[in-house]
N, C-alpha and C positions, 0 to 999 in steps of 0.2 A: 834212523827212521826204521820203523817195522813195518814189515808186508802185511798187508790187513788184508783180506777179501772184498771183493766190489759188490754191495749190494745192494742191489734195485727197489726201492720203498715207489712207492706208490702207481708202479706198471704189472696191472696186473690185466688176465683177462676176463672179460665180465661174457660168460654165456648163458645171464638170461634174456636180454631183450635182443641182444646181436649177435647172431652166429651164424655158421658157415651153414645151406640147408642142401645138404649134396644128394636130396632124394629125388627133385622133378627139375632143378635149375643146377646145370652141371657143365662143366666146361670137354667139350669130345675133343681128345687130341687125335682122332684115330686119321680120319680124311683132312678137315677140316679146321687150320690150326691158328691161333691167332702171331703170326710172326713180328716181334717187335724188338726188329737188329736197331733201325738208329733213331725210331721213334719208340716212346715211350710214354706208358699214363704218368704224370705227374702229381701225386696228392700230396701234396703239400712241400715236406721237402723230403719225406721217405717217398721211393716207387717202385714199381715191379720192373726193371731193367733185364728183359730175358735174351739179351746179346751175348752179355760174358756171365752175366750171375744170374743165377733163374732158380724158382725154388724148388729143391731136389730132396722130396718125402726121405728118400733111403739115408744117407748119412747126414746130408744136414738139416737143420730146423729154422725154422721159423723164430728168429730173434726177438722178444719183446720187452727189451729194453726200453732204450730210449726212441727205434723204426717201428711201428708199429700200423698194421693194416686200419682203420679206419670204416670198420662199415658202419658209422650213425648216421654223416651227413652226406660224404661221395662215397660212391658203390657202384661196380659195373652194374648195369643193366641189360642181360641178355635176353628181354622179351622182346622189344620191338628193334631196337639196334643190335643190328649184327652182321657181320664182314660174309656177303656171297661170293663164294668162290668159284661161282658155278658159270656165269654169264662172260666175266670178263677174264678172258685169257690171251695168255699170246700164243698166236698160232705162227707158227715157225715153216709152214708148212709152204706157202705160196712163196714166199719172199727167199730167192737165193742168188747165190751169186753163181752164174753160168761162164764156165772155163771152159773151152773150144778145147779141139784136141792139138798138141805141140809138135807142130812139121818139125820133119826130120830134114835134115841137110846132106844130099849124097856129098862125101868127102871123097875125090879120087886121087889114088898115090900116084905121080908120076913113076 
C-alpha cells in the first residue's frame, strides 16, 4: 500500500454570506469571560469545549475538515443573551468559621 495524502474535497470555507464580523460584536476576554470547564455549547457533534481544548490563534488553527463552526443556522447571540457577572457573586466575606483561642495547660514537674 502507498502513503497518499488526505485530501479534503468539498470543506471548504464560504465567506460571503457567513463570516466572523469582529468590528461591533466581539467576544471581551479582558473582565468578563465566558468559562465553560464542564458545560459546553453543543452544535451538532463538533463544539467549542474550552476545558482542555480551546481555540488558541498562536500555533494552532481552526480545523475545517470534517469539525467545522457553523454560523448559517446556530450561532451565539451576544446581543440580548449574555452571562452578568456583575450581580451574582460569592461573597466570602460574612461567612466564617470562628476558632476561639487554644488554653494552654500549666504542666507542673514534680
Amino acid at each position: 500500500m502507498s502513503s497518499q495524502p488526505i485530501k479534503f474535497v468539498g470543506s471548504h470555507i464560504n465567506q460571503g454570506k457567513s463570516h466572523i464580523n469582529q468590528g461591533k460584536a466581539h467576544i471581551n476576554l479582558g473582565k468578563s469571560h465566558i468559562n465553560l470547564g464542564k458545560s459546553h455549547i453543543n452544535l451538532g457533534k463538533s463544539y467549542i469545549n474550552l476545558g482542555k481544548s480551546y481555540i488558541n490563534l498562536g500555533k494552532s488553527h481552526i480545523h475545517l475538515g470534517k469539525s467545522y463552526i457553523n454560523l448559517g443556522k446556530s450561532h451565539i447571540n451576544l446581543g440580548k443573551s449574555h452571562i452578568n457577572l456583575g450581580k451574582s457573586h460569592i461573597n466570602p466575606g460574612k461567612s466564617h468559621i470562628n476558632q476561639g483561642k487554644p488554653k494552654k495547660k500549666n504542666v507542673a514537674l514534680a
